[in-house]
N, C-alpha and C positions, 0 to 999 in steps of 0.2 A: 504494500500500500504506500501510495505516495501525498505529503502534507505539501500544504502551503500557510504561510505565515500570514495570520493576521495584521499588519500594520495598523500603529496607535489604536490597539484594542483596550489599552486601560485608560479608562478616563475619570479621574480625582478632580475633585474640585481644588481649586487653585492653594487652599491652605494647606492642602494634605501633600506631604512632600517622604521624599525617602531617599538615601543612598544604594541600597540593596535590597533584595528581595531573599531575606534566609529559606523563606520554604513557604510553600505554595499546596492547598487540598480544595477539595470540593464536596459539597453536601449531598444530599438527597436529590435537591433539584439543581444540581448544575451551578448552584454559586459557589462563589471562587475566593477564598481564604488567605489572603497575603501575611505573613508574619514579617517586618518591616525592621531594618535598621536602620536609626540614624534619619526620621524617628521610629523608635522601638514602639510598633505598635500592630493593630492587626484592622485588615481593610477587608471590606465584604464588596462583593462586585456581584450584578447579575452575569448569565452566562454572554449579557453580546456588550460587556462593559462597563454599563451604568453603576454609576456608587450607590451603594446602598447606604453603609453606614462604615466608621473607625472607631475602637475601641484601644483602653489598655497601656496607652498613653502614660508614660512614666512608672507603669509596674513591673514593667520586666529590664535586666541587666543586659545581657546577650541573646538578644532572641534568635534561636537556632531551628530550631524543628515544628511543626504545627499539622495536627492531626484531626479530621473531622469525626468521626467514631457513628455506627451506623444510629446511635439513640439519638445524635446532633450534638452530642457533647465537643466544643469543642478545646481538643489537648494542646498546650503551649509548655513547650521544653524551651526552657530560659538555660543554656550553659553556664552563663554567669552567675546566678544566682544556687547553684546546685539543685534547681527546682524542676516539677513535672503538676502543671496547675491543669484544670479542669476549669471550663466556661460554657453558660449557656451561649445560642450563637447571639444573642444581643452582649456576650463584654461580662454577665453576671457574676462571680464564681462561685462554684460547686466543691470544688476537691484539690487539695494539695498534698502529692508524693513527695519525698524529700525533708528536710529542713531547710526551709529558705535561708543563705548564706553561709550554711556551715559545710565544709567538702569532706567527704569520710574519707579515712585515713587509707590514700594506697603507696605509704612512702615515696609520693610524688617528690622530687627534690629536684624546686626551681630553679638552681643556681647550675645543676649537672649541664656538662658538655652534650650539645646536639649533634650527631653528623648528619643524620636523615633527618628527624622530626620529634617534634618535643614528646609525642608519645613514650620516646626512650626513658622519660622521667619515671615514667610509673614501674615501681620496684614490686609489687605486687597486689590480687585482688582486692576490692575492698566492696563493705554495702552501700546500697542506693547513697548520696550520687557521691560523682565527683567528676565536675563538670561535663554532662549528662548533654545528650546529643539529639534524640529520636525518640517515637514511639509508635507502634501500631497495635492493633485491637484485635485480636483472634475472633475466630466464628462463634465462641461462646461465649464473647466478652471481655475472656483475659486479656489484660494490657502486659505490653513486652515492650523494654525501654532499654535502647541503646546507652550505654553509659560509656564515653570514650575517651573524650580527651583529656581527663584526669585518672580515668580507670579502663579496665579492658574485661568488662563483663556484660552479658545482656541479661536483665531482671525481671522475671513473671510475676506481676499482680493479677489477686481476683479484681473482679469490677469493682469493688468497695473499697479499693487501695490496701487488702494486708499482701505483703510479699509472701509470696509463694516458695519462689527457690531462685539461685542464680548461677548462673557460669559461665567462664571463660575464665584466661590466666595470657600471664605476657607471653606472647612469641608469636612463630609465622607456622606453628604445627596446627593438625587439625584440633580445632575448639580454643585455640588463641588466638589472639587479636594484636592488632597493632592500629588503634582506634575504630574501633565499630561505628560508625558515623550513623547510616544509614538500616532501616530496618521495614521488614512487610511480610504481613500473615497471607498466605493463598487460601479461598476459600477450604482445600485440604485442612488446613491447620498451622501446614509446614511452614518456618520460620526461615524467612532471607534474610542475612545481615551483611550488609556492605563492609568489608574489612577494608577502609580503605588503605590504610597504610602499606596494607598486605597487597593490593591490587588484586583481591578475587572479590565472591561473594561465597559468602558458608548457607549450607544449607539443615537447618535443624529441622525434628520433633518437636512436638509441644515443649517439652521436659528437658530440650535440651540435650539431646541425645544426636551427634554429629552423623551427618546421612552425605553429604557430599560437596567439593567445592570447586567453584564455577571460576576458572582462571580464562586471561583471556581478555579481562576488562581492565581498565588504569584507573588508579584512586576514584572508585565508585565512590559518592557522596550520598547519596536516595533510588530509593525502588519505586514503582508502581506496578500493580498488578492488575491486568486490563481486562476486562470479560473476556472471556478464552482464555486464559491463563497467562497471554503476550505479557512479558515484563520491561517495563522500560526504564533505562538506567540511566540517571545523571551521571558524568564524567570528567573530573576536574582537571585545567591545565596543570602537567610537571612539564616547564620551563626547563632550558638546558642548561648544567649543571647542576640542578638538583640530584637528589637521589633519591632511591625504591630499595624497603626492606629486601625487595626477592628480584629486583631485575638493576641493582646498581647503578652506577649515576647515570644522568640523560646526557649526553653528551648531543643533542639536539631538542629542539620544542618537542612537547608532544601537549598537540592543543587539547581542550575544552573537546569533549562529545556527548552524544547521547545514542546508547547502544539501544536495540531491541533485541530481544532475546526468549524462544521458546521457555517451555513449562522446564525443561530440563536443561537450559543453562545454551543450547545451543543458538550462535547468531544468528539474525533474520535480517537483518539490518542496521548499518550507521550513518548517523548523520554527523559529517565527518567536513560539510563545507557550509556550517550554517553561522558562520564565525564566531563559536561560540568562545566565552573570556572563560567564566566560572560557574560553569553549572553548579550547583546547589541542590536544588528542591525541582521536585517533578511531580506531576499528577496526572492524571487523567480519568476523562468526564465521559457520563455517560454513551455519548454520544462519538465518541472516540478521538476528540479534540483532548491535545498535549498539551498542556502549561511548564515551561523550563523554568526555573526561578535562578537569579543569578546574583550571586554576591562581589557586582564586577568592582565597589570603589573598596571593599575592604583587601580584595586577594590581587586586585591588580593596578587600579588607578593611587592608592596612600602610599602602595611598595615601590610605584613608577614604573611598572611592568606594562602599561598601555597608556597611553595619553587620555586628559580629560575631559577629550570631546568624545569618550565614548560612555558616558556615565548615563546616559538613559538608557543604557542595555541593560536592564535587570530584570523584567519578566517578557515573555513571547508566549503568541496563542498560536497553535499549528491543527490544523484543520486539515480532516482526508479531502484530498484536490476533489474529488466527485462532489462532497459538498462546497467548497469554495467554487467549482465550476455551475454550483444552479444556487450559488448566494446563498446558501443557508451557512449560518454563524451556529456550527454544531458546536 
């Protein structure tokens, strides 16, 4: 299947501003959920762009992750704050996982030497959070929450928030991590967590129990799982001379993508010249329209990795060409 790009499909009223787009979902009916940096907030749009409303507005530190859950609750993973909050979709709040500010202890040691990625700080597991990434909702409810870039575990809640159980441990073997960023339940059950550091995605059991892992993709950032089980993958630029736990330094770009990929990890597709900076956050709507979410001023435009006339790249709508060919805004 082939997209086409909605152009200025988001439209904010002129107070509502932002630098990046952390992550991007969609509800029941096709509205469309921005978790917002800089300002840190969260934006409701109908499906053909119109504002509905902003919420949240100075409550969150790092907004990272934002999850619609099929009751409409909607989930906001604050990094910064060590939190995992719960919202009706008007802004209300319902439920907080975590301890707002306090990080649980994974011998993180800020001062250590980096060669790849601060990931290397965390000395060992720890519980809910420490600076906490993602979350998706199992077909029964269960919440499962990436916790990454202070720890390297993913954590099962019932729906009521008691933790259930957790696992992962430092490394690049099966069931360890090297920042879990990204996370998503297949109607199955099965659990995808984007290892990004690792450059695959793992694939678990409910329970945590390792079944296979999908190499092949570059620091996956988020999943979506599309009716028929198509999963589509945000893909963040490694710039050259950086380096990858498991493929060594880059001694060239390797840009921005976004893969699709069968039920079983195998490619269907990339989009590999859609210039993208910093994929982040992905969704997708009923209807089979993509939303890419892009964190282009914190990962590229504040480091000077791209100039600052590209700072309105932080969300796109892509559309199967058969609907953008008879105008319909799927």
């Amino acid at each position: 299947m082939s997209f086409t790009v909605v152009d200025g499909w988001e439209r904010p009223p002129a107070r509502v501003r932002h630098r990046d787009v952390a992550a991007v979902d969609v509800d029941g009916a096709d509205r469309v959920y921005l978790f917002t940096r800089y300002d840190g907030q969260v934006l409701v749009f109908e499906p053909d762009g119109t504002f509905v409303r902003a919420w949240g507005a100075g409550l969150f530190t790092t907004p990272h992750g934002l999850t619609v859950g099929p009751d409409g609750r909607v989930w906001c993973v604050d990094a910064g704050d060590h939190s995992v909050r719960a919202f009706t979709p008007e802004g209300d709040p319902l439920l907080t996982l975590g301890v707002p500010g306090e990080p649980s202890d994974t011998g993180y040691d800020g001062g250590a030497p980096v060669r790849v990625h601060s990931v290397e700080r965390v000395r060992h597991p720890g519980p809910p959070f420490n600076r906490c990434t993602n979350l998706a909702v199992g077909p029964g409810g269960d919440l499962y929450v990436a916790d990454g870039y202070g720890n390297c575990r993913v954590h099962r809640f019932a729906p009521d928030g008691r933790l259930l159980r957790s696992w992962g441990e430092v490394g690049t073997g099966p069931g360890q991590f090297h920042l879990p960023h990204g996370i998503a339940v297949t109607p199955e059950g099965l659990v995808l967590v984007a290892d990004r550091e690792n450059d695959r995605i793992q694939v678990f059991d409910g329970d945590g129990g390792h079944l296979d892992s999908w190499t092949g993709v570059r620091r996956p950032c988020d999943l979506a799982v599309a009716a028929g089980g198509t999963v589509y993958v945000a893909e963040l630029w490694r710039p050259a001379g950086t380096r990858s736990f498991v493929e060594g330094p880059a001694e060239q770009d390797r840009p921005g993508r976004v893969s699709v990929l069968d039920g079983g990890g195998a490619v269907l597709d990339r989009w590999t010249d859609a210039g993208f900076i910093a994929p982040h956050g992905i969704a997708v709507d009923s209807r089979g329209a993509v939303y890419v979410a892009e964190v282009t001023y914190s990962f590229g435009i504040r480091p000077g990795l791209v100039p600052a006339d590209r700072a309105g790249q932080q969300l796109r709508k892509f559309v199967p060409t058969e609907a953008a060919a008879e105008g319909v805004q799927a």
